[in-house]
CHARMM internal coordinates of N, CA and C (Angstrom, degrees):
IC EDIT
DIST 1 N 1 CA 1.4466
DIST 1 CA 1 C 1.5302
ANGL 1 N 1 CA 1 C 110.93
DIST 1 C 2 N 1.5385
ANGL 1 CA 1 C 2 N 110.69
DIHE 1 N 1 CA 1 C 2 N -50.61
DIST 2 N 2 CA 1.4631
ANGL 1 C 2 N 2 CA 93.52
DIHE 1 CA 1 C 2 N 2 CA 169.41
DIST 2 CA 2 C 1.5883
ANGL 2 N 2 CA 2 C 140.29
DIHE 1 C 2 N 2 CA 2 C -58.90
DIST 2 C 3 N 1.7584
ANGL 2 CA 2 C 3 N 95.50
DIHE 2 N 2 CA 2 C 3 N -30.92
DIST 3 N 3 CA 1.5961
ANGL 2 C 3 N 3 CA 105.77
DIHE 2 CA 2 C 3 N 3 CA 178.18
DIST 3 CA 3 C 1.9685
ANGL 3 N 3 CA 3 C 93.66
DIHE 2 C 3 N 3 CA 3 C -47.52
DIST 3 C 4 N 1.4445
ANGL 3 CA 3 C 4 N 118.56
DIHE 3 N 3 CA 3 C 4 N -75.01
DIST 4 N 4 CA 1.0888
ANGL 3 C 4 N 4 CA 111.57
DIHE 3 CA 3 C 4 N 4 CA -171.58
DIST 4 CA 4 C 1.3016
ANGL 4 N 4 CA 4 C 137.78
DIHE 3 C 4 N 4 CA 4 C -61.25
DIST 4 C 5 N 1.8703
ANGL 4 CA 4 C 5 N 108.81
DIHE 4 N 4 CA 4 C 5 N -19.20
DIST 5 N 5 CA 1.7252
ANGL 4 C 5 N 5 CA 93.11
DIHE 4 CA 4 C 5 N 5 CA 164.06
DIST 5 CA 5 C 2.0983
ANGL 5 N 5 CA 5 C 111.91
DIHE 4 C 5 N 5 CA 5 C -64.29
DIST 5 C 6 N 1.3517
ANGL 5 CA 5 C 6 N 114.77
DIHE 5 N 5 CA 5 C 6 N -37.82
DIST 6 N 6 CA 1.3433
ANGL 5 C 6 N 6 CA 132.89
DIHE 5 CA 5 C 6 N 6 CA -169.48
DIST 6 CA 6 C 1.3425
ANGL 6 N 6 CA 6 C 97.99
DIHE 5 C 6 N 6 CA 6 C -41.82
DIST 6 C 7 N 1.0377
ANGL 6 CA 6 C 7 N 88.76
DIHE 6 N 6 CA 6 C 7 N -69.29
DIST 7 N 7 CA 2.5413
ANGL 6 C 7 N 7 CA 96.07
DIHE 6 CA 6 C 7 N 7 CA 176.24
DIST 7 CA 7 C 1.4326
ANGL 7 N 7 CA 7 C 98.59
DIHE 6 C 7 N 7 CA 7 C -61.86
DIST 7 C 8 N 1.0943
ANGL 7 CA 7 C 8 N 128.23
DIHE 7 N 7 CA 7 C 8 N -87.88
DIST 8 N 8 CA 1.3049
ANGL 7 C 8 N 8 CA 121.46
DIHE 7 CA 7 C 8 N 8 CA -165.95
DIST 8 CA 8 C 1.6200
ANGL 8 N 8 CA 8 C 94.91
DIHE 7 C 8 N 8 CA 8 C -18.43
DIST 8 C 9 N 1.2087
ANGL 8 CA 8 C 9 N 134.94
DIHE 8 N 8 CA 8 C 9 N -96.64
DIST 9 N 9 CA 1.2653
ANGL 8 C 9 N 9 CA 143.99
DIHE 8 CA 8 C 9 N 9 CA -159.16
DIST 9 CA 9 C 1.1825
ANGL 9 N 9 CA 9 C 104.93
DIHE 8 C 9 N 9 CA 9 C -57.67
DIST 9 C 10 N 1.5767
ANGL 9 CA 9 C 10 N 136.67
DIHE 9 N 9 CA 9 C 10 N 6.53
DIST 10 N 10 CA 1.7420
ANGL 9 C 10 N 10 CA 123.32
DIHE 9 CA 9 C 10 N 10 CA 155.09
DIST 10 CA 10 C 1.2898
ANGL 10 N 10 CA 10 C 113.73
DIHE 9 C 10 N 10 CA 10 C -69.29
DIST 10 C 11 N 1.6895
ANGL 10 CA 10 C 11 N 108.42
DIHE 10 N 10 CA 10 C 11 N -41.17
DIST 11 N 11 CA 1.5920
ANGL 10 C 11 N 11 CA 118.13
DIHE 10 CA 10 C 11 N 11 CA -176.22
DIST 11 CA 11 C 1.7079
ANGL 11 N 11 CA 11 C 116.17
DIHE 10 C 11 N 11 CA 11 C -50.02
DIST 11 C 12 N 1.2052
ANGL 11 CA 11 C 12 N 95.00
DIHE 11 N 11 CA 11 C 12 N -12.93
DIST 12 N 12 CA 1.9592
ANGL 11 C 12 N 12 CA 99.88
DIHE 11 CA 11 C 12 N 12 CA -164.16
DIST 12 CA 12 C 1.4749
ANGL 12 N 12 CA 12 C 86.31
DIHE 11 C 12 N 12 CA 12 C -95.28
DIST 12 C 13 N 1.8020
ANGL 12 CA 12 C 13 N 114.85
DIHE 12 N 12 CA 12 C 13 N -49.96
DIST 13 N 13 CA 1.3636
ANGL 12 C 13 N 13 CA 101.35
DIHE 12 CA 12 C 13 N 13 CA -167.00
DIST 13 CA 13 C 1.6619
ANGL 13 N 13 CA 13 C 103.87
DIHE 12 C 13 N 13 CA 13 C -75.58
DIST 13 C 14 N 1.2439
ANGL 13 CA 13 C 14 N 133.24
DIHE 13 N 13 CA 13 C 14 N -37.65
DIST 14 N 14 CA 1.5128
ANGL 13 C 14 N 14 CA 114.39
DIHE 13 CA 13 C 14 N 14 CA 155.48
DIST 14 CA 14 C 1.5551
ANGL 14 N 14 CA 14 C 127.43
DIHE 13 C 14 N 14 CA 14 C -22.34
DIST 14 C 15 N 1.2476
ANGL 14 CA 14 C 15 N 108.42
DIHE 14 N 14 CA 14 C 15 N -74.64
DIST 15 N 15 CA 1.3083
ANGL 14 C 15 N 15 CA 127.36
DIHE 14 CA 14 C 15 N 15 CA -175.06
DIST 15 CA 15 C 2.0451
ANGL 15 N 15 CA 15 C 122.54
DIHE 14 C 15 N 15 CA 15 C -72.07
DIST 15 C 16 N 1.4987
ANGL 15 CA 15 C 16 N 90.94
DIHE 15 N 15 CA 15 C 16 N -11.95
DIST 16 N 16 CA 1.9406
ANGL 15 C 16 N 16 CA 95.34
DIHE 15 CA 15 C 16 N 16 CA -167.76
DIST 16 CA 16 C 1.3124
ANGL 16 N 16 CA 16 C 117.11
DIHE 15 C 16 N 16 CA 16 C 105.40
DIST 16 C 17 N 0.8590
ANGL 16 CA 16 C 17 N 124.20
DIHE 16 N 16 CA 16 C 17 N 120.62
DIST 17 N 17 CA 1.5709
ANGL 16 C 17 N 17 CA 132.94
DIHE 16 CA 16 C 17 N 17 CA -167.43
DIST 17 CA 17 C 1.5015
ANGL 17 N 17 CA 17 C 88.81
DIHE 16 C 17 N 17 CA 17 C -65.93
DIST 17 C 18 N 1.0945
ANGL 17 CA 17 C 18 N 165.28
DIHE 17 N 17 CA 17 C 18 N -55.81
DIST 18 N 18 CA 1.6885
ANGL 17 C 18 N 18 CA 158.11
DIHE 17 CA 17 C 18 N 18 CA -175.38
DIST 18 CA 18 C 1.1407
ANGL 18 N 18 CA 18 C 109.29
DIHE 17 C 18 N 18 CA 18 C -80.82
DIST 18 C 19 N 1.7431
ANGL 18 CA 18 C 19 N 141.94
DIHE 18 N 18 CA 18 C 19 N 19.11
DIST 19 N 19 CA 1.6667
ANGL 18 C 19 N 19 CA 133.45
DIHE 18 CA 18 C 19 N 19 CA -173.43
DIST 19 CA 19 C 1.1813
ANGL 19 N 19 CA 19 C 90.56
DIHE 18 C 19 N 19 CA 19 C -72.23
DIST 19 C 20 N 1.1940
ANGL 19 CA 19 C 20 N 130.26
DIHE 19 N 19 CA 19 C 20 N 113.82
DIST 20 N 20 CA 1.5674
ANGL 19 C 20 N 20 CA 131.11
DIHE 19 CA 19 C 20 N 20 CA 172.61
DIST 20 CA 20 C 1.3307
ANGL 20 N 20 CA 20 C 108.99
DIHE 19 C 20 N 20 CA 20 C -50.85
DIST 20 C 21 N 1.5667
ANGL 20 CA 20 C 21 N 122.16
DIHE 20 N 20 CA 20 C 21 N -42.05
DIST 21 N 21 CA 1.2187
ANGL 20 C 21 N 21 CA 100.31
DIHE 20 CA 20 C 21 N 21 CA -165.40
DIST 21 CA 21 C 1.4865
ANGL 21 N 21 CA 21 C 124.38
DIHE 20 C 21 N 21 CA 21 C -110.24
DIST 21 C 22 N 1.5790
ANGL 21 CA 21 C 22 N 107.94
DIHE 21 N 21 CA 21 C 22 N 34.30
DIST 22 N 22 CA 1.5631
ANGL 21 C 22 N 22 CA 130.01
DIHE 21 CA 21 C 22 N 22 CA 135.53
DIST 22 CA 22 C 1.4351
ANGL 22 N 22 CA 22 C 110.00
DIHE 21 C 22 N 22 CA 22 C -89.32
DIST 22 C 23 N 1.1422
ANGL 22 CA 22 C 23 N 147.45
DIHE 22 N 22 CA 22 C 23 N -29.49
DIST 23 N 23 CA 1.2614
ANGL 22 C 23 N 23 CA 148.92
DIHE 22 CA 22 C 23 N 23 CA -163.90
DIST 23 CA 23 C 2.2187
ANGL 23 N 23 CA 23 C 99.35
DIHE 22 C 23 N 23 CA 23 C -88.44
DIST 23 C 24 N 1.4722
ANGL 23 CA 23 C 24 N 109.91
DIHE 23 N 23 CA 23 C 24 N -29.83
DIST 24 N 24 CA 1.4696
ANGL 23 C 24 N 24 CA 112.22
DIHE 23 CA 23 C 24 N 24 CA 174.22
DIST 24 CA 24 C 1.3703
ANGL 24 N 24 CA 24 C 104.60
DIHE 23 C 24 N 24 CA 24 C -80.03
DIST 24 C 25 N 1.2302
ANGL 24 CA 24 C 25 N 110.68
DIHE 24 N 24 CA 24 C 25 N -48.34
DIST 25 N 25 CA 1.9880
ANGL 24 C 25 N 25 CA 115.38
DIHE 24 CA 24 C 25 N 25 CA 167.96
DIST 25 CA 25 C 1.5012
ANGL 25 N 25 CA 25 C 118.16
DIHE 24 C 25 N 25 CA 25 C -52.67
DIST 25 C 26 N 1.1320
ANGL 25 CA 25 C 26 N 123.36
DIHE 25 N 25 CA 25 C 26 N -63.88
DIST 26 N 26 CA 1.4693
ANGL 25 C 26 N 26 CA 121.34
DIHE 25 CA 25 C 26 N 26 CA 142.11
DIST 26 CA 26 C 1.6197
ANGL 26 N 26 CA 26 C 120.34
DIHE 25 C 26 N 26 CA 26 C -12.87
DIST 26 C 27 N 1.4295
ANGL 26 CA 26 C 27 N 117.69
DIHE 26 N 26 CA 26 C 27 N -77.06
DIST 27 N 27 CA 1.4186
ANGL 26 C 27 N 27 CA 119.55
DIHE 26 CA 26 C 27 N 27 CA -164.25
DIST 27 CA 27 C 1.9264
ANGL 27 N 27 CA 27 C 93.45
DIHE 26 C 27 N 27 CA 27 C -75.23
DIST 27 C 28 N 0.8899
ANGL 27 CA 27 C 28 N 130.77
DIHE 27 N 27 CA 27 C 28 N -29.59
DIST 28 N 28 CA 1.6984
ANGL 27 C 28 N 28 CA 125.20
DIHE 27 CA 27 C 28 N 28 CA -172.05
DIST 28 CA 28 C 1.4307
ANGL 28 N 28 CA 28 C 104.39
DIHE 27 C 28 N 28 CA 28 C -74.83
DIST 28 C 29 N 1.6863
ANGL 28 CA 28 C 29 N 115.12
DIHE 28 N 28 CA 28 C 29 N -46.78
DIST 29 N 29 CA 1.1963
ANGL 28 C 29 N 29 CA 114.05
DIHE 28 CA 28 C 29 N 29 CA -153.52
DIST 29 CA 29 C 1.6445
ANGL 29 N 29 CA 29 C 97.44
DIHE 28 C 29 N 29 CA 29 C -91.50
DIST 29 C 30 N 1.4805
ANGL 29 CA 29 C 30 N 129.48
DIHE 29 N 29 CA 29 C 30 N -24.59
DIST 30 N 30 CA 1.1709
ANGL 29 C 30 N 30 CA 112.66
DIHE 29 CA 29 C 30 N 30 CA -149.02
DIST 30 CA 30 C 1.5385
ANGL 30 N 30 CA 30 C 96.94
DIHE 29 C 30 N 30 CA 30 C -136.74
DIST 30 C 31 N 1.4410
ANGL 30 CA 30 C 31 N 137.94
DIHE 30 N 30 CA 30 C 31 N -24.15
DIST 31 N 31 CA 1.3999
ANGL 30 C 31 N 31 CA 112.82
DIHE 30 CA 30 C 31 N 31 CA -169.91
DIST 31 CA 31 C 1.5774
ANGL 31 N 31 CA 31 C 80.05
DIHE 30 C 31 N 31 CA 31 C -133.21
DIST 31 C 32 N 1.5780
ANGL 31 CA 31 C 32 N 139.33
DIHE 31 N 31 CA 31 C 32 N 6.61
DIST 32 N 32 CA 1.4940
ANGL 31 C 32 N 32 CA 118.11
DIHE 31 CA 31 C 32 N 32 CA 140.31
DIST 32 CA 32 C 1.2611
ANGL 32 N 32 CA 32 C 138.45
DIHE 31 C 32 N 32 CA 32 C -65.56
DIST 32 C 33 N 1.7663
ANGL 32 CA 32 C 33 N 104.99
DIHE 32 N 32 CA 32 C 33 N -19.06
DIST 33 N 33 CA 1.2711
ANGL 32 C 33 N 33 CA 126.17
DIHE 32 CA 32 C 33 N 33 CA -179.97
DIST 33 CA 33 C 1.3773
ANGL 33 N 33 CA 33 C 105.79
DIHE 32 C 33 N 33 CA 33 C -95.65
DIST 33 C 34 N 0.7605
ANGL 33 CA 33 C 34 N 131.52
DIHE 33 N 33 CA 33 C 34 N -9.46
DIST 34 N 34 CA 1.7212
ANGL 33 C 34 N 34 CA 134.96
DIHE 33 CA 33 C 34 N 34 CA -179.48
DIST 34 CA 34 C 1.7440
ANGL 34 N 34 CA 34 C 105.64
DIHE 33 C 34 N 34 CA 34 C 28.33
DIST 34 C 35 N 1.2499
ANGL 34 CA 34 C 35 N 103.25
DIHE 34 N 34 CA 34 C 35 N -127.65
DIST 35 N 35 CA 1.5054
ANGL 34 C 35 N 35 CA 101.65
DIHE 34 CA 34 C 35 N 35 CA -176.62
DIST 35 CA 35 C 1.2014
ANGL 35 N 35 CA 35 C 122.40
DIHE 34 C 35 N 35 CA 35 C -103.25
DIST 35 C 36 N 1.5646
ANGL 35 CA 35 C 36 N 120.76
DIHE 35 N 35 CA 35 C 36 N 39.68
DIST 36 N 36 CA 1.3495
ANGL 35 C 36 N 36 CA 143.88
DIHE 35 CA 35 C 36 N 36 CA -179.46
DIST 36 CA 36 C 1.5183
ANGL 36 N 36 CA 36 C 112.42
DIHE 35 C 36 N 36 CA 36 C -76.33
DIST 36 C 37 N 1.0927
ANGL 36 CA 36 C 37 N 99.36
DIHE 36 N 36 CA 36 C 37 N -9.10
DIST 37 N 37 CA 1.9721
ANGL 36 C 37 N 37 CA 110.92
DIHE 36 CA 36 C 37 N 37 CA -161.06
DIST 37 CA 37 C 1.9761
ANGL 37 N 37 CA 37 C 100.13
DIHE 36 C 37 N 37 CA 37 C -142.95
DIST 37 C 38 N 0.9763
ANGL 37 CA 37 C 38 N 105.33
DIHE 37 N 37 CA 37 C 38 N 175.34
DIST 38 N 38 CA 1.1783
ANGL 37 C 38 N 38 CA 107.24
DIHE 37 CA 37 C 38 N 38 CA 172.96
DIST 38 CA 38 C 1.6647
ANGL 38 N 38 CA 38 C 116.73
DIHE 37 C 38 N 38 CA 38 C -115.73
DIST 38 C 39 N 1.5210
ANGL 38 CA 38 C 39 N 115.55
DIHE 38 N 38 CA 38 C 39 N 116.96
DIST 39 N 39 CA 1.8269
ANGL 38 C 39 N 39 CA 126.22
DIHE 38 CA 38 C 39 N 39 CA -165.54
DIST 39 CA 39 C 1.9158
ANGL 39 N 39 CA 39 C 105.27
DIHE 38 C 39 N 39 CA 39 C -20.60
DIST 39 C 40 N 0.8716
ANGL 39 CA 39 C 40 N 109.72
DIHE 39 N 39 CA 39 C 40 N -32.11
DIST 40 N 40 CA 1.6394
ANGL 39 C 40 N 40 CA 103.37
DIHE 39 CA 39 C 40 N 40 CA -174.92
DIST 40 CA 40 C 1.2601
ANGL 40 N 40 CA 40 C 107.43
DIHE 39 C 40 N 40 CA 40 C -69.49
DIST 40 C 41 N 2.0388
ANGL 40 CA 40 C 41 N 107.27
DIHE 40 N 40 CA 40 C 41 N -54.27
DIST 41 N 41 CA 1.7183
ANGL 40 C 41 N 41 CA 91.56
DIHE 40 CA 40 C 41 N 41 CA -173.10
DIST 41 CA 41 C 1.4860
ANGL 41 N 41 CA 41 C 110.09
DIHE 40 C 41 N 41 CA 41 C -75.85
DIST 41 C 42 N 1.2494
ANGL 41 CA 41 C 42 N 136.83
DIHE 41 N 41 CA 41 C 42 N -6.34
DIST 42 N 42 CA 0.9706
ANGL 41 C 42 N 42 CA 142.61
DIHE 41 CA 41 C 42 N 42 CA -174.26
DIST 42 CA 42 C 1.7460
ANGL 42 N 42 CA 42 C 113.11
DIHE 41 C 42 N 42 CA 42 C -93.56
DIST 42 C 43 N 1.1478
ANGL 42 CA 42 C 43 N 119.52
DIHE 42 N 42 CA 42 C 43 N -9.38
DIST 43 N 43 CA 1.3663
ANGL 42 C 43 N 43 CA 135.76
DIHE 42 CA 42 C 43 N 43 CA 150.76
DIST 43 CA 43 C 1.5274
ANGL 43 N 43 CA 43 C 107.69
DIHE 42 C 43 N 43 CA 43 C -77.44
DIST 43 C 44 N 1.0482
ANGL 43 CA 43 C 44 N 110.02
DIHE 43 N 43 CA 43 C 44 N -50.33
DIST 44 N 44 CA 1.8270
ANGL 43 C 44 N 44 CA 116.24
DIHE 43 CA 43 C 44 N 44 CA -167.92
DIST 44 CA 44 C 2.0428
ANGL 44 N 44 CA 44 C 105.53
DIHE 43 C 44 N 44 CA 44 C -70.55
DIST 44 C 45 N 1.0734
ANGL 44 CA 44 C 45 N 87.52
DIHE 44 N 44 CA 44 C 45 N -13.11
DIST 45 N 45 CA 1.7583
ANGL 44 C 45 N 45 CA 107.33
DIHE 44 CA 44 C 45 N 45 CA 172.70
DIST 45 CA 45 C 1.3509
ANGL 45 N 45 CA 45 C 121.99
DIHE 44 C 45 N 45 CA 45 C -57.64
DIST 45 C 46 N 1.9201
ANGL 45 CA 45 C 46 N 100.83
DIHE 45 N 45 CA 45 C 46 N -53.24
DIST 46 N 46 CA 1.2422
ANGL 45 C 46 N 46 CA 123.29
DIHE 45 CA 45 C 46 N 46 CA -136.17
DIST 46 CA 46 C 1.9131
ANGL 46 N 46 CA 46 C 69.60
DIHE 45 C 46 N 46 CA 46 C -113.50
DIST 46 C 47 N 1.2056
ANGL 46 CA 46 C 47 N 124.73
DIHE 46 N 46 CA 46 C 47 N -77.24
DIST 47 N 47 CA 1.7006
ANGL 46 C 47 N 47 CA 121.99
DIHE 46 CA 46 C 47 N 47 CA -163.19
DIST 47 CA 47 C 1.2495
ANGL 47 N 47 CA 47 C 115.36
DIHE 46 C 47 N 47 CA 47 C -47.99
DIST 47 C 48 N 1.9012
ANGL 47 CA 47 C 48 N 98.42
DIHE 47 N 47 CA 47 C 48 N -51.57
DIST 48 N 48 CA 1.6503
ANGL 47 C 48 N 48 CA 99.54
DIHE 47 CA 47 C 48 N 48 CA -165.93
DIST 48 CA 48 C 0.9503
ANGL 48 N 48 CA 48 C 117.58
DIHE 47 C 48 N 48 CA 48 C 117.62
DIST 48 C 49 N 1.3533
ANGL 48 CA 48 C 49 N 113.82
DIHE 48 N 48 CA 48 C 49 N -22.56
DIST 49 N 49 CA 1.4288
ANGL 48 C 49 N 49 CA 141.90
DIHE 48 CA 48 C 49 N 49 CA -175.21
DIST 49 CA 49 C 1.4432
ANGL 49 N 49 CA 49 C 132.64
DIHE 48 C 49 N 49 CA 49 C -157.68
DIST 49 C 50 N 1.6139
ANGL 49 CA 49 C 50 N 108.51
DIHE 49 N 49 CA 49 C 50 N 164.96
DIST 50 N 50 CA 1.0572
ANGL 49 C 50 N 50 CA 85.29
DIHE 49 CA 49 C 50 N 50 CA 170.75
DIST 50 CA 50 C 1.2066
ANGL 50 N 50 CA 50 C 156.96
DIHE 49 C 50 N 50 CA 50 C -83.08
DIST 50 C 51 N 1.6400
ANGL 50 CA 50 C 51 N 134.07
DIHE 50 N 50 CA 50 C 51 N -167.20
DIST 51 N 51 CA 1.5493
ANGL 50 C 51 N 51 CA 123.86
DIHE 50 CA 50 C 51 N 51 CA -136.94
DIST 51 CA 51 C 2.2464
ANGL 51 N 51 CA 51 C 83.33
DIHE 50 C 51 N 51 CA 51 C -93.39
DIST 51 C 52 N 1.4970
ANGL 51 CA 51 C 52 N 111.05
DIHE 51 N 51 CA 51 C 52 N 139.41
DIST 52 N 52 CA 1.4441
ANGL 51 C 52 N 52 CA 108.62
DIHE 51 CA 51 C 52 N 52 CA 166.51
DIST 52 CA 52 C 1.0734
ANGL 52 N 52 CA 52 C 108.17
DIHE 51 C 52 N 52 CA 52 C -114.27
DIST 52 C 53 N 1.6016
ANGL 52 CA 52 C 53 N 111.22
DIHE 52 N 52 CA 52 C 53 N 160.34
DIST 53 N 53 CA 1.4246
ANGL 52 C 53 N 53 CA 104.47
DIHE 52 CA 52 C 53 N 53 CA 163.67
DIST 53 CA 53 C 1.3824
ANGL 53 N 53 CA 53 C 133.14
DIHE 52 C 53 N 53 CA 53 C -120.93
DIST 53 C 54 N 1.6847
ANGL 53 CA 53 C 54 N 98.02
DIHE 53 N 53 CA 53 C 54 N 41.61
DIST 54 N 54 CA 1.2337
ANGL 53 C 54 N 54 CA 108.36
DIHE 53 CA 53 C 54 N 54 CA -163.99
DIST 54 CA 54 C 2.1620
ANGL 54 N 54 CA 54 C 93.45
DIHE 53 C 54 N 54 CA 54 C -78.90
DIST 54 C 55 N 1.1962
ANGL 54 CA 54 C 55 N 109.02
DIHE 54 N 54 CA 54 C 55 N -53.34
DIST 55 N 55 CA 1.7544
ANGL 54 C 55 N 55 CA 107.00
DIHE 54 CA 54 C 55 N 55 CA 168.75
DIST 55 CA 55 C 1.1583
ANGL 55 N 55 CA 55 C 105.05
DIHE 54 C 55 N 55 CA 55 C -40.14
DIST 55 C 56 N 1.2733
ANGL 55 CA 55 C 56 N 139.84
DIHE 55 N 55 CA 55 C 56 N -28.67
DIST 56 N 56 CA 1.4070
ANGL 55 C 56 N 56 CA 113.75
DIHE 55 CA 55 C 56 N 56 CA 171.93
DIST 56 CA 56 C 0.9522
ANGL 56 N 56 CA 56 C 122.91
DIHE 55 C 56 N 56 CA 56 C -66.89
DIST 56 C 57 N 1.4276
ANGL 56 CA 56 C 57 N 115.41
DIHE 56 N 56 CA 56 C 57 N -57.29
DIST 57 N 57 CA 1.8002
ANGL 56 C 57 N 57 CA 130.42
DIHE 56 CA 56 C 57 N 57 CA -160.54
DIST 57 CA 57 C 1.8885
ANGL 57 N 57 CA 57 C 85.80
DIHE 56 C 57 N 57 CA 57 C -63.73
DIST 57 C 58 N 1.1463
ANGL 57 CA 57 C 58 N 141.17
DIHE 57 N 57 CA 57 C 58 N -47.94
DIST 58 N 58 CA 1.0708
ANGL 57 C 58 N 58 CA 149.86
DIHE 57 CA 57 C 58 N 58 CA -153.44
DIST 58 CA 58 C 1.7577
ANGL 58 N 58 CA 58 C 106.68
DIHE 57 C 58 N 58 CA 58 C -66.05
DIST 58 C 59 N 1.6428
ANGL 58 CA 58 C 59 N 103.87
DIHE 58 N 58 CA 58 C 59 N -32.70
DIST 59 N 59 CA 1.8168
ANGL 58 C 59 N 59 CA 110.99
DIHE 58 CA 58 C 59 N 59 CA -149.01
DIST 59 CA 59 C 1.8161
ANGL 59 N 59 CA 59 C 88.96
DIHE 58 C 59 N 59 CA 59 C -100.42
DIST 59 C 60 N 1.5796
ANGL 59 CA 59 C 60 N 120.33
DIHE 59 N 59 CA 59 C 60 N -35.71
DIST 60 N 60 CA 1.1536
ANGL 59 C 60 N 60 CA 125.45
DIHE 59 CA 59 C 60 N 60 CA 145.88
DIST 60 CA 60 C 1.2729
ANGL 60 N 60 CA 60 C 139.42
DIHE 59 C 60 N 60 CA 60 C -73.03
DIST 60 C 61 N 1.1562
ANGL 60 CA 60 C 61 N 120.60
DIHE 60 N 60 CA 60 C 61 N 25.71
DIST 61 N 61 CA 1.4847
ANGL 60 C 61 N 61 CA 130.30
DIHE 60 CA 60 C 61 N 61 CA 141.29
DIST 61 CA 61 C 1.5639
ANGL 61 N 61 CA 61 C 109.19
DIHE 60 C 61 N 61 CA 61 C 96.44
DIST 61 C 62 N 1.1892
ANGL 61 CA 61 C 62 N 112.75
DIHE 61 N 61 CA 61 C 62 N 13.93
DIST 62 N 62 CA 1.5822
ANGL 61 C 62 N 62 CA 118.23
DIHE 61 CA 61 C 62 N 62 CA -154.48
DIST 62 CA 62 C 2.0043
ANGL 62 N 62 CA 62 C 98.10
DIHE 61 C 62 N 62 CA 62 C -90.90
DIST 62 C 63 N 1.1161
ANGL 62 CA 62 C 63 N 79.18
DIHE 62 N 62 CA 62 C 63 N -40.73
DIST 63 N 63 CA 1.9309
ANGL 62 C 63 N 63 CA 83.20
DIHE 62 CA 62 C 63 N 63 CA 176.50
DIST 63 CA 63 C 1.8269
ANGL 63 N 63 CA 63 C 105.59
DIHE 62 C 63 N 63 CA 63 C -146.93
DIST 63 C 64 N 1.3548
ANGL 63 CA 63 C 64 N 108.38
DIHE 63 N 63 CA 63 C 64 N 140.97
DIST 64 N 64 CA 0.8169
ANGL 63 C 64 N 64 CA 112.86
DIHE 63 CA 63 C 64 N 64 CA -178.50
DIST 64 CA 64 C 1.9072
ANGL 64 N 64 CA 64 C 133.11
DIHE 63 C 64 N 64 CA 64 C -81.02
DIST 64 C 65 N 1.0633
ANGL 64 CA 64 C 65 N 144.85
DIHE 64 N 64 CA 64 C 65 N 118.97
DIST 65 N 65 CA 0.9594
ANGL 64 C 65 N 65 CA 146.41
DIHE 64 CA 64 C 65 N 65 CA 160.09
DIST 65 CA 65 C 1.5698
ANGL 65 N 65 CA 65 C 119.79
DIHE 64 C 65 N 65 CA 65 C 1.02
END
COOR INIT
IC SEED 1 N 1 CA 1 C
IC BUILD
C-alpha cells in the first residue's frame, strides 16, 4: 500500500499538487472505483503502469531525488 500511495503522489508532485487533470484521473481511476477492482489494477489505471518503488525509497529518505 505504501509502494502505491508513494507513486501515486509523485505524479501530483511531478505535475503540481492542483493539475486538475491528474487530480480528475485520480478521482475516475482510483476513489470512483473504490473497491470494485483490485489496488494494482486500479493503480495501473491511474499511472499507466506499473506500481515502482523508487518514490518510496526516495520519500523515506533512503536516496535522494
Amino acid at each position: 500500500a505504501e509502494v502505491l500511495d508513494a507513486d501515486a503522489f509523485s505524479l501530483f508532485s511531478e505535475r503540481g499538487i492542483f493539475d486538475r487533470e491528474t487530480a480528475g484521473s485520480f478521482r475516475h481511476n482510483i476513489l470512483e472505483r473504490g473497491g470494485s477492482r483490485e489496488p494494482d489494477e486500479l493503480f495501473r489505471s491511474f499511472r499507466g503502469r506499473e506500481p515502482s518503488i523508487e518514490p518510496l525509497i526516495e520519500r523515506s529518505g533512503f536516496r535522494k531525488k
